[in-house]
C-alpha positions as CSV (number, residue, x, y, z in Angstrom):
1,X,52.3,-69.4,-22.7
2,X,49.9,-72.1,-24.3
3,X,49.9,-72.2,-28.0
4,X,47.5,-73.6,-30.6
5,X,50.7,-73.8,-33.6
6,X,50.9,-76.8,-35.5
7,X,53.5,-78.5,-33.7
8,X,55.8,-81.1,-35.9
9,X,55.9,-83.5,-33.3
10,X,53.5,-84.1,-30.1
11,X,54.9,-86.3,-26.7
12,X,52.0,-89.0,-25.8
13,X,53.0,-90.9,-23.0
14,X,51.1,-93.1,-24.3
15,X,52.0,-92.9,-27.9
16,X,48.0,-93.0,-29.1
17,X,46.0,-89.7,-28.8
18,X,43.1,-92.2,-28.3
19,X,43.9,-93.3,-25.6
20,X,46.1,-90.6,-23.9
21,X,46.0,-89.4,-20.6
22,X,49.1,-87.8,-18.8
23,X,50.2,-85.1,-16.8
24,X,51.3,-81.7,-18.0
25,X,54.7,-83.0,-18.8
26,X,55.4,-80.2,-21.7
27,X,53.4,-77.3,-20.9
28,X,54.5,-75.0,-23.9
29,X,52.8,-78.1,-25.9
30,X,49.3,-77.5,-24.2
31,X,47.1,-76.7,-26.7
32,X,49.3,-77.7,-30.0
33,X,46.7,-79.3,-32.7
34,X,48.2,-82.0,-34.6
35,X,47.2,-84.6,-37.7
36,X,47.6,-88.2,-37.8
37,X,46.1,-90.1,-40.7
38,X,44.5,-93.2,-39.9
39,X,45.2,-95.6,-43.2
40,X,43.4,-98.7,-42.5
41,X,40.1,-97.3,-41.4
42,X,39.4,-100.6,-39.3
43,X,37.1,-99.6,-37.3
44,X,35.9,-95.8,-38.6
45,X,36.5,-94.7,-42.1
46,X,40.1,-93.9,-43.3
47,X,41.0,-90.8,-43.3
48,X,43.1,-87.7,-41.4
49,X,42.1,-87.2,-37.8
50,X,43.0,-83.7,-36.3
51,X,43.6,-83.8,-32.1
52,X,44.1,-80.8,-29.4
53,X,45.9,-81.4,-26.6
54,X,43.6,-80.3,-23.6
55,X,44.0,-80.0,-19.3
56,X,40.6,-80.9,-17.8
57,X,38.8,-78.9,-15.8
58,X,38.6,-80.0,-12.2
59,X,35.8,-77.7,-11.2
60,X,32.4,-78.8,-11.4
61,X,33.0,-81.8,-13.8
62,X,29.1,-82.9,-13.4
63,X,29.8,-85.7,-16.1
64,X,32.9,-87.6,-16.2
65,X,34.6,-87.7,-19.4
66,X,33.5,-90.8,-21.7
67,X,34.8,-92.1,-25.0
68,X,32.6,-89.8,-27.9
69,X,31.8,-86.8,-25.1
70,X,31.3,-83.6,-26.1
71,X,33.8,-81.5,-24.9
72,X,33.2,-77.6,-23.9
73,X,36.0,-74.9,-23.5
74,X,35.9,-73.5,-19.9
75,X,39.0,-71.1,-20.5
76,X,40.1,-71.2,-24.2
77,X,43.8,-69.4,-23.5
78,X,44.4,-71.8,-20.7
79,X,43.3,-74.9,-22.6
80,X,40.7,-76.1,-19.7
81,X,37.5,-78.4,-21.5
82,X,34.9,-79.6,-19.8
83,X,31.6,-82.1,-20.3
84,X,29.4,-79.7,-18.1
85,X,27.5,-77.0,-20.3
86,X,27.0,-75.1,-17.1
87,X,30.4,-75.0,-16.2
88,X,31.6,-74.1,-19.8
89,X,29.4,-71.1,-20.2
90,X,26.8,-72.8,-22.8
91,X,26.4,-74.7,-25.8
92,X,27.9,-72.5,-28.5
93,X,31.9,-73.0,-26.4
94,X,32.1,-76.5,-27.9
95,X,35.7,-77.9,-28.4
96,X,35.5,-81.2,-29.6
97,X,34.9,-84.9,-28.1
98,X,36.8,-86.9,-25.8
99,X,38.2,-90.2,-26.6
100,X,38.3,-92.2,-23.7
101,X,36.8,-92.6,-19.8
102,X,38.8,-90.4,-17.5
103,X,38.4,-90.8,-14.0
104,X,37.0,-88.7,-10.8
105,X,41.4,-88.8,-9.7
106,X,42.0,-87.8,-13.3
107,X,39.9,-84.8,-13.4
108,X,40.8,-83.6,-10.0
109,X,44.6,-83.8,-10.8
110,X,44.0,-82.0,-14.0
111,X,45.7,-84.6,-16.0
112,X,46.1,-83.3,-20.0
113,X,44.3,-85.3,-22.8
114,X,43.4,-85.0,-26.6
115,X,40.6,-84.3,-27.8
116,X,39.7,-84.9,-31.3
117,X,38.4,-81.7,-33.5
118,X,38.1,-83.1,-37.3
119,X,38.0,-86.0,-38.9
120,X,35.8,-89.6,-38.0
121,X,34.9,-90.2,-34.4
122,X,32.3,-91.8,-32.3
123,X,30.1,-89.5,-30.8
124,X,27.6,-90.3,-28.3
125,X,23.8,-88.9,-28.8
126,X,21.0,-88.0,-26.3
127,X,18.8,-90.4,-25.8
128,X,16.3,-89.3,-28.2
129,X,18.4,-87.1,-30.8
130,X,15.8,-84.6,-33.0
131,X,16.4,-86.6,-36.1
132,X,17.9,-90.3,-36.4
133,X,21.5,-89.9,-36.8
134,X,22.4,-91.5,-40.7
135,X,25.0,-91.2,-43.7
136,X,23.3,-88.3,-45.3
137,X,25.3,-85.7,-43.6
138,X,22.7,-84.6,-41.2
139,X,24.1,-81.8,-38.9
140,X,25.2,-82.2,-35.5
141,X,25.4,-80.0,-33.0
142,X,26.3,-79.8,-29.3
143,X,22.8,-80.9,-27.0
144,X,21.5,-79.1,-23.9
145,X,22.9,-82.6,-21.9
146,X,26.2,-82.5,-20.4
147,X,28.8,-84.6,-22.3
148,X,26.3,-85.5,-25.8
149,X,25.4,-84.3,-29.5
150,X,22.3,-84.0,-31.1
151,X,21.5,-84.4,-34.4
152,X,19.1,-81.7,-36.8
153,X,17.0,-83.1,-39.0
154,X,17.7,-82.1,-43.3
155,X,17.4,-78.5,-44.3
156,X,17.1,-77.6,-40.0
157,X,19.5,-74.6,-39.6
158,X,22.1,-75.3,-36.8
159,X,21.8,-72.9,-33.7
160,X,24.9,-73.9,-31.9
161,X,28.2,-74.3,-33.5
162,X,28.1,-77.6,-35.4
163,X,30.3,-80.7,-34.0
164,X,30.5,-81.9,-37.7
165,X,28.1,-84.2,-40.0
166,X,26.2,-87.4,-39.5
167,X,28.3,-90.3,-41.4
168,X,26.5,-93.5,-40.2
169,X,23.5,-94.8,-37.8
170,X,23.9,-94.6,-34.0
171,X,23.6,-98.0,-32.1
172,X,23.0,-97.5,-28.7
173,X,23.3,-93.8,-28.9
174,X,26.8,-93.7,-30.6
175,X,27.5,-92.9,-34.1
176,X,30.1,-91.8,-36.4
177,X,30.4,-88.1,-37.1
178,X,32.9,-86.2,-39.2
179,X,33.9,-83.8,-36.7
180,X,34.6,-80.0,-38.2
181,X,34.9,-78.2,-35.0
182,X,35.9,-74.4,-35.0
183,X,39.1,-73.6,-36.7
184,X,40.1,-77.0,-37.6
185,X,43.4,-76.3,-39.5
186,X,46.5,-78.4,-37.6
């Protein structure tokens, strides 16, 4: 059985939640949340970073996964994300955001990534976000377009479970968010 326990250590093949993508290798591990802090803050501000190992949904992936997609849960006790709203159920299942491009052979063999849930990330806006994404905390929230955020304008109430706050300007539709998804305790 999946498990969402903080677990003391995670296996990346690839040794970089960033960056992984890998098969199933521990499935008792599938699910597991876990911390890394991130000390130099070279290219996003220092600061913990709190990932959730996830499978990927291989039916009806409209939207290949991207680096700063929104992720949605398709099955929560199975662990299954996906970029498509439609196939996720709606905008209020949102999980977190990928980190990296996955491939069509990637998503149809189900390979297991992390997604990250708090902390700085990239996240990539619609095209024409409700208020310009800044550093003033602005809220954002999961759009009605598979795979990106938007962003509510000061003193807007959130109608969709937020991804996090605004903490810089977008350029070319990505910005830096402070991610506070769900239950974001490791």
């Amino acid at each position: 059985m999946p498990n969402n326990y903080p677990q003391p250590t995670v296996y990346l093949q690839s040794g970089d939640p960033n960056t992984c993508i890998q098969d199933n290798l521990y499935p008792g591990q599938l699910g597991s949340r876990f911390a890394i802090i991130d000390p130099d803050g070279a290219t996003l501000p220092p600061g913990a970073k709190i990932y959730q190992l996830v499978k990927l949904d291989s039916n009806a992936m409209t939207t290949l996964p991207f680096a700063g997609a929104v992720a949605w849960w398709v099955s929560r006790t199975n662990y299954t994300v996906s970029t498509s709203i439609s196939t996720a159920g709606g905008r209020g299942k949102v999980a977190g955001v990928f980190l990296t491009a996955v491939t069509a052979a990637q998503v149809a063999a189900q390979k297991v990534v992390c997604i990250q849930i708090a902390g700085h990330a990239n996240v990539t806006y619609v095209d024409s976000p409700t208020a310009t994404p800044d550093a003033t905390g602005l809220f954002v929230i999961p759009s009605a377009t598979d795979g990106k955020a938007d962003c509510l304008a000061a003193g807007t109430a959130a109608t969709y479970p937020k991804l996090g706050e605004s903490a810089g300007a977008a350029t070319n539709h990505v910005g830096i968010v402070n991610l506070t998804v769900g239950d974001t305790n490791p």
